[in-house]
ZAGU-495623 format. One line per field, with one value per atom (N, C-alpha, C): residue number from 1; residue in one letter; x, y, z. Coordinates in steps of 0.2 Angstrom, whole numbers, plus 5000, padded with zeros to 4 digits. Example, Ala and Ser with C-alpha at 12.3 -4.5 7.8 and 13.67 -1.06 7.14 Angstrom:
# residues 2
num = [1  1  1  2  2  2]
residu = [A  A  A  S  S  S]
px = [5066  5062  5066  5064  5068  5064]
py = [4972  4978  4984  4989  4995  5000]
pz = [5039  5039  5039  5035  5036  5039]
//
This chain:
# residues 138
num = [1  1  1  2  2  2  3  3  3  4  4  4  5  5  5  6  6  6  7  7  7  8  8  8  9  9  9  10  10  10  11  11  11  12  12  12  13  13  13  14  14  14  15  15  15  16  16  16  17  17  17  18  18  18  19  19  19  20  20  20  21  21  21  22  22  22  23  23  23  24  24  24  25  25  25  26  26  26  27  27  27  28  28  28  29  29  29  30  30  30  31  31  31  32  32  32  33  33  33  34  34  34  35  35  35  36  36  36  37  37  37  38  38  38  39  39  39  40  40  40  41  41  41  42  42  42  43  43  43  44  44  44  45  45  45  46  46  46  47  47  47  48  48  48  49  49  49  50  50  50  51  51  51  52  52  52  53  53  53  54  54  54  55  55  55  56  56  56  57  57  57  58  58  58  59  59  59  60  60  60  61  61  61  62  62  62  63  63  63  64  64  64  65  65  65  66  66  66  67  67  67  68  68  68  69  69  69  70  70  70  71  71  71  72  72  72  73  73  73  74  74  74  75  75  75  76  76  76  77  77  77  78  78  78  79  79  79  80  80  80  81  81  81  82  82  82  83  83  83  84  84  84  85  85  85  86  86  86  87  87  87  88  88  88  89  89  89  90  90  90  91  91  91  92  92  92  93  93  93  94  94  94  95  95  95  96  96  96  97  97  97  98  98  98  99  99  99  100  100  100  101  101  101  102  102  102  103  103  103  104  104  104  105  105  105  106  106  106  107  107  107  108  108  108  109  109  109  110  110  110  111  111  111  112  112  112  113  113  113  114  114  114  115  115  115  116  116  116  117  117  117  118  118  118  119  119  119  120  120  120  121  121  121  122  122  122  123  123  123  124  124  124  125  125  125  126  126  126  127  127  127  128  128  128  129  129  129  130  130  130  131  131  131  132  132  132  133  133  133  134  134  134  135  135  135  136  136  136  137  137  137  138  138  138]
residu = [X  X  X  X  X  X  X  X  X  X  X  X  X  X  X  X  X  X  X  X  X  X  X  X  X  X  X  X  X  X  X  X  X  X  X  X  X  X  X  X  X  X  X  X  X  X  X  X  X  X  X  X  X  X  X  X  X  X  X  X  X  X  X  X  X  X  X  X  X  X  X  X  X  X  X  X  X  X  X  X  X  X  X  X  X  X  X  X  X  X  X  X  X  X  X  X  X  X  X  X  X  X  X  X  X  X  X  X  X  X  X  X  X  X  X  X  X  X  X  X  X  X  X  X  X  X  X  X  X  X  X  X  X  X  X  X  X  X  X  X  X  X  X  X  X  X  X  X  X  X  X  X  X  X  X  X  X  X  X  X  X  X  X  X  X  X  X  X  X  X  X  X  X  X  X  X  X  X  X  X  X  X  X  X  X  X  X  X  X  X  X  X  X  X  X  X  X  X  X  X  X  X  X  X  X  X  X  X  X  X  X  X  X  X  X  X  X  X  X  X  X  X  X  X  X  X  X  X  X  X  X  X  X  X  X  X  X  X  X  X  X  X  X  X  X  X  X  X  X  X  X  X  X  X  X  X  X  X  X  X  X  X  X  X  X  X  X  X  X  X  X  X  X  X  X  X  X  X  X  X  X  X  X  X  X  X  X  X  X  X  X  X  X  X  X  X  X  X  X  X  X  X  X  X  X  X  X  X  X  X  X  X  X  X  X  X  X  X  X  X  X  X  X  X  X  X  X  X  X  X  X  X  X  X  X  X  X  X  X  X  X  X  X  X  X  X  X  X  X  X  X  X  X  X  X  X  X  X  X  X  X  X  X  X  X  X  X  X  X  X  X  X  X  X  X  X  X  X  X  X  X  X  X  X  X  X  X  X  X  X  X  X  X  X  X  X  X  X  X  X  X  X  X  X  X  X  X  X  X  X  X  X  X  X]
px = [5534  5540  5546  5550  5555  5561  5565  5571  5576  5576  5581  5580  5574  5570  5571  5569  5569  5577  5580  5589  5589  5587  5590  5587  5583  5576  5581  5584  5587  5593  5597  5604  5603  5595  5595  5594  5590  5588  5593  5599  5604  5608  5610  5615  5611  5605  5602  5603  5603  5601  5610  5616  5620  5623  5621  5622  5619  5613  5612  5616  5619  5623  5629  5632  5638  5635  5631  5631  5629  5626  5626  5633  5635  5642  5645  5647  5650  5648  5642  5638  5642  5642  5643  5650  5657  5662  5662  5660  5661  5657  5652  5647  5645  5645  5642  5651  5654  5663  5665  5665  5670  5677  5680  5688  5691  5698  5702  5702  5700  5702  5693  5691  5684  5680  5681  5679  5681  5688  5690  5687  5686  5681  5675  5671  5664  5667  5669  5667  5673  5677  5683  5688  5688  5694  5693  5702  5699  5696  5691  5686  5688  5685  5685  5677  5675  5670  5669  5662  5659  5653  5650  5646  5642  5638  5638  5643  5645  5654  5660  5659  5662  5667  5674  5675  5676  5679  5678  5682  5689  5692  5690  5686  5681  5676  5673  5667  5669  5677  5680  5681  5681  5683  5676  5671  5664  5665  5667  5663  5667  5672  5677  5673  5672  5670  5664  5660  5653  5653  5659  5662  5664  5669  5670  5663  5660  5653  5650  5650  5645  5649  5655  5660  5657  5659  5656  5648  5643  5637  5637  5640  5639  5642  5648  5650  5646  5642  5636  5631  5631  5623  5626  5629  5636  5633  5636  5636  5630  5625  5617  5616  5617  5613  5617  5622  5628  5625  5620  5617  5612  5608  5605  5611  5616  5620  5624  5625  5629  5623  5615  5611  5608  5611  5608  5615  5620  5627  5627  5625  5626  5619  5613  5608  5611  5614  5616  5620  5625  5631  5631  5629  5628  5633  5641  5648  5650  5654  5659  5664  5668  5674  5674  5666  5665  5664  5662  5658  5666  5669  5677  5681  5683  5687  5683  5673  5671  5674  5672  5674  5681  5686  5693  5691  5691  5690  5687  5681  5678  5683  5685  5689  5695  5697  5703  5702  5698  5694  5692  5691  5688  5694  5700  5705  5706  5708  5713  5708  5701  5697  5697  5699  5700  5705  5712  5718  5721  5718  5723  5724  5722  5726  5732  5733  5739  5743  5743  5748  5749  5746  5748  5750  5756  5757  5753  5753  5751  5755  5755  5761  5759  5766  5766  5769  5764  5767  5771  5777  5778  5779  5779  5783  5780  5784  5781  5776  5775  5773  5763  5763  5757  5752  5752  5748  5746  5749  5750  5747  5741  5734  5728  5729  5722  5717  5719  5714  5718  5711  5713  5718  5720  5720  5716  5712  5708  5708]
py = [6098  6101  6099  6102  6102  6099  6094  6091  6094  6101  6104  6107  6110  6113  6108  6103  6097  6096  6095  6093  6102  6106  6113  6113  6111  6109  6106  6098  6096  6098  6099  6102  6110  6114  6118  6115  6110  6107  6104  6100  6096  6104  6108  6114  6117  6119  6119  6115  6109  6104  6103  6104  6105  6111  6117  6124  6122  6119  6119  6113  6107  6103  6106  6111  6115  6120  6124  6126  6122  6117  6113  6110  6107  6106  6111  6118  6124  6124  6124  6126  6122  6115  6108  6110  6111  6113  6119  6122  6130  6130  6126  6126  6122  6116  6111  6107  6105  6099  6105  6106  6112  6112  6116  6112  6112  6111  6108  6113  6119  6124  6126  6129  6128  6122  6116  6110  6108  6109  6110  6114  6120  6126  6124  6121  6120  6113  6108  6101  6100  6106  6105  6099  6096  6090  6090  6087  6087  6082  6084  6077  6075  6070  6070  6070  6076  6076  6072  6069  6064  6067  6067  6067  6062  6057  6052  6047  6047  6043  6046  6051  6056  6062  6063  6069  6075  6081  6087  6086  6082  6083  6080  6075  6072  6076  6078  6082  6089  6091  6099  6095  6088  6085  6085  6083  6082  6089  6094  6101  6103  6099  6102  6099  6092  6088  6091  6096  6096  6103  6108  6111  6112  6107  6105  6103  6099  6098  6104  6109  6115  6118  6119  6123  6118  6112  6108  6108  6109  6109  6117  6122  6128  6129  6127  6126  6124  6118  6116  6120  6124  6129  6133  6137  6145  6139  6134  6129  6131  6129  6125  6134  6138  6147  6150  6148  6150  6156  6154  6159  6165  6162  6168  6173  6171  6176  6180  6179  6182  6188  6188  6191  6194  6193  6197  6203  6202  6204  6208  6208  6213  6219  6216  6221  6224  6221  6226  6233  6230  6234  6235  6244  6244  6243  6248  6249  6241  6240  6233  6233  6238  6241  6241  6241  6244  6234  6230  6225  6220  6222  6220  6220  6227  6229  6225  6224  6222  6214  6210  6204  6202  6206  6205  6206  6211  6212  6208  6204  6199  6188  6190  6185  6187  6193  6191  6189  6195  6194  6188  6182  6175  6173  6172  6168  6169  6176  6178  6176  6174  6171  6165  6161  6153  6152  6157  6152  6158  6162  6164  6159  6153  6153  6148  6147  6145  6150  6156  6161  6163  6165  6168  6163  6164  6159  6162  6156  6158  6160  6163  6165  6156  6156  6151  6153  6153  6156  6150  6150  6146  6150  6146  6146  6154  6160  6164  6167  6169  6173  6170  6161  6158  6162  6163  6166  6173  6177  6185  6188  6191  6196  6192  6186  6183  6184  6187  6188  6181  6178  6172  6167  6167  6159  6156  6156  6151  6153]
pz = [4890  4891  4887  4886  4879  4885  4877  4882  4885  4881  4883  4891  4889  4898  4903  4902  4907  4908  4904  4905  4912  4908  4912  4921  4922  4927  4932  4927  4932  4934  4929  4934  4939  4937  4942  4947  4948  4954  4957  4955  4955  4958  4956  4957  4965  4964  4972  4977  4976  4983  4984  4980  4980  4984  4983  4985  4993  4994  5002  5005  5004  5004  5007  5002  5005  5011  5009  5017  5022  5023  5028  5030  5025  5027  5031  5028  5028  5037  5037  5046  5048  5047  5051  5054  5048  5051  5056  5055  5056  5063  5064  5073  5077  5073  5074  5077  5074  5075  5075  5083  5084  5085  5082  5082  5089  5092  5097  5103  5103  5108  5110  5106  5107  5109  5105  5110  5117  5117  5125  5130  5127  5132  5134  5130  5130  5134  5134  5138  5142  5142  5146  5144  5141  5141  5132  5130  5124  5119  5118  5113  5106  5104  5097  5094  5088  5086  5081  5082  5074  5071  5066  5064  5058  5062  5055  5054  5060  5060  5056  5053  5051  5054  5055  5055  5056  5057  5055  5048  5045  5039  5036  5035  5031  5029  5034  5032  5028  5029  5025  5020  5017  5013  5006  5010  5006  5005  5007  5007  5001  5001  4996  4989  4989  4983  4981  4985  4986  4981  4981  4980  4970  4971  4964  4960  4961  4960  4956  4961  4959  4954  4953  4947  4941  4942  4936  4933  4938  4938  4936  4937  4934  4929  4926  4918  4913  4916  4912  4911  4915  4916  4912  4913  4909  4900  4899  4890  4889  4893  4890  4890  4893  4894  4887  4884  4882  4875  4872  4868  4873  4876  4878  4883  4884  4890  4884  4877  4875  4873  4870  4871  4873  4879  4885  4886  4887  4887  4881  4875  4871  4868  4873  4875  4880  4887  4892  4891  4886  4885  4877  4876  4868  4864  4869  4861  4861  4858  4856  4862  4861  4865  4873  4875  4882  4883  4876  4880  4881  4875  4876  4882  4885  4891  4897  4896  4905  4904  4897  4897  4900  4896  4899  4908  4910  4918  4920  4917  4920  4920  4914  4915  4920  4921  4924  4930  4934  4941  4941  4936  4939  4940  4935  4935  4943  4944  4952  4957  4958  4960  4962  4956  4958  4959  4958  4958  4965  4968  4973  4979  4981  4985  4983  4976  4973  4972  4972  4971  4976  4983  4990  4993  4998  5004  5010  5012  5021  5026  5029  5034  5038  5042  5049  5052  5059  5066  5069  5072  5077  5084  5087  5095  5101  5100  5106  5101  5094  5093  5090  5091  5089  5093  5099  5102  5104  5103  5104  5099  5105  5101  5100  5105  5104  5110  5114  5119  5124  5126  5132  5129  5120  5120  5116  5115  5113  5108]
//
């Protein structure tokens, strides 16, 4: 096996056990450390959840780092593929012009992808209106 195949091998493999990492984390938060109104419902009083002596923001916290990771670990795949995707991208698309316009659409739709929720705010509720339209409450 060539070094280069072996370096690719590992970072697929490394970019995988990654990708399940984040969904396990992703479950963990999301069903598993249930947050303050849900865990109340379920055990009636409120608790505090751990996992691993960890947690629920720690663990949103891993999920975030686990996160960064994989964008890093894809930049690296996108370099080391970087000839065969230009290849492959100009058998896909015959004109120059058509491969031009998807490229631009392609880069902008990443950018507004990574950085929206730097450009949007969040609305905050306070007071009468936190609760209104949720059903029971919870």
């Amino acid at each position: 096996m060539k070094a280069k195949s072996k370096v690719n091998f590992i970072i697929d493999a490394i970019m995988f056990l990654n990708m399940m990492a984040l969904a396990g984390t992703g479950f963990l938060n999301r069903f598993v450390l249930l947050s303050g109104k849900a865990a109340r419902s379920v055990y009636g009083q409120k608790v505090q959840m751990t996992m691993l002596g960890l947690g629920k923001e720690s663990w949103k916290d891993i999920h975030l780092y686990l996160g960064f990771l994989l964008l890093g670990l894809l930049v690296l795949h996108i370099v080391l593929h970087w000839q065969q995707i230009v290849l492959l991208y100009r058998r896909l698309i015959d004109t120059d012009k058509m491969r031009k316009v998807l490229l631009v659409v392609f880069v902008i739709v990443s950018i507004l992808l990574v950085t929206f929720p730097f450009i949007f705010s969040p609305v905050v509720e306070t007071g009468e209106t936190l609760y209104q339209g949720r059903g029971r409450g919870f």
